[in-house]
C-alpha positions, 0 to 999 in steps of 0.5 A: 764469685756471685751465683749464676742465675739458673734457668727455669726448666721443668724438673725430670726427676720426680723425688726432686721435683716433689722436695722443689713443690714442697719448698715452694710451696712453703715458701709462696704460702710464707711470701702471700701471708707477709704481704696480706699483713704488711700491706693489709691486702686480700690475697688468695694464693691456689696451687694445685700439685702435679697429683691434682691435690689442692693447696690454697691461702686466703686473709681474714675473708674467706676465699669464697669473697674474694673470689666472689670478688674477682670474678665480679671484677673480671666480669665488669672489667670484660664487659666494659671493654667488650663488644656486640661480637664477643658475646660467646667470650661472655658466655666462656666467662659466665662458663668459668665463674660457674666452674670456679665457684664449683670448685670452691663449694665442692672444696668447702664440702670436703672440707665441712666432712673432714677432708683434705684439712691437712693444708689449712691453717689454724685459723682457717679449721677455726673459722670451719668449726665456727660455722659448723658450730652455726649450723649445728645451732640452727639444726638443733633449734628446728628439732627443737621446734619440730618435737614442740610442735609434736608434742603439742599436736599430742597433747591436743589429741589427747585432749580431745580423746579425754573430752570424748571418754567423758562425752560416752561416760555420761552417756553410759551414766543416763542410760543406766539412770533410765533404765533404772526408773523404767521398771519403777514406772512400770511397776507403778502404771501396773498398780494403777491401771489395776485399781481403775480397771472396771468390774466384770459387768452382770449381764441377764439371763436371757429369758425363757419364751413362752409358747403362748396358745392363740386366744382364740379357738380354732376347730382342728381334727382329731390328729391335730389336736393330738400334735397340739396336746403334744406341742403343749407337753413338750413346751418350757411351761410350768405345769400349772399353767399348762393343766389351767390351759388345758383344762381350758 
């Protein structure tokens, strides 16, 4: 007798119900991947368990493309047959497409930091190193960049440090020379200024003034003849001047 066929109910028992998803899964994940190589389709396979833990399958190009590629399907499909008075189902499908791509970017981050890796396959860890070998190179390559800059800045200072040591030290050097013929030309102004100085001049002894007698006589007393005797004595006159005058 052939097998009954067997009617689908959700199973009650969680073991077996985990042991059924596992087998499945298996065997869904085996079906997707004969059909993209026999009939060299794109297929995309998303399960999520009861536990909400992520099982997934896509071809050669990445799940990204094609569901980057249904969703622009879905969204031209709808909107061909859609009218004026459906707008806010365009609105719950723009809603859906910004949730699904959500969901495939916080996927491909879990995955980029080492998470969840247990349901990819070998090409698919080979495909995340790829890129992450990819962008290691381009994260390198602007370190690279950003030290040459760096030391480029710094060598530019520092040339510039150099040129203005040099500037101070031949400063410094002019400024010693100068101060060094200073005293030399002091020293030589000093000799000069004393051969041209002129000698001290010999001035004159100021003359002796002479209390002459008035030429022409006068009579005077007695008193005033002896104050005249006396103003006579008492002159700077030598003596023989003044007995000649006297006698006279």
């Amino acid at each position: 007798m052939g097998r009954g066929r067997v009617q689908l109910k959700r199973i009650e028992n969680k073991i077996n119900m985990q042991v059924t998803f596992s087998k499945r899964r298996s065997g869904l994940l085996k079906k997707a991947h004969e059909i993209s190589v026999l009939c060299d389709a794109e297929v995309a396979l998303i399960v999520f368990s009861t536990k909400g833990k992520l099982f997934e399958y896509s071809t050669d190009s990445c799940m990204e493309k094609i569901l980057e590629r249904y969703e622009r399907y879905s969204y031209a499909e709808r909107r061909l047959i859609a009218n004026d008075s459906q707008s806010n189902g365009n609105w719950t499908l723009e809603y859906a497409k910004l949730k699904a791509r959500i969901e495939v970017l916080q996927k491909n981050h879990r995955h980029f930091m080492g998470e969840d890796l247990e349901s990819l396959s070998l090409k698919e860890l080979q495909n995340i190193e790829q890129q992450l070998d990819s962008a290691l190179k381009h994260v390198r390559t602007r370190k690279n960049q950003l030290m040459h800059e760096s030391i480029s800045d710094l060598q530019k200072k520092d040339k510039a440090l150099q040129d203005q040591n040099n500037m101070l030290a031949k400063k410094i050097r002019e400024k010693e020379k100068a101060q060094a013929q200073n005293p030399q030309m002091e020293q030589h102004h000093q000799q000069h200024s004393h051969a041209i100085e002129p000698s001290p001049l010999l001035l004159p002894q100021p003359f002796l003034s002479l209390n002459m007698p008035c030429p022409y006589p006068t009579h005077a007393t007695g008193h005033e003849e002896s104050a005249a005797n006396h103003d006579r004595s008492g002159t700077l006159l030598p003596p023989w001047m003044l007995g000649h005058h006297l006698g006279n």
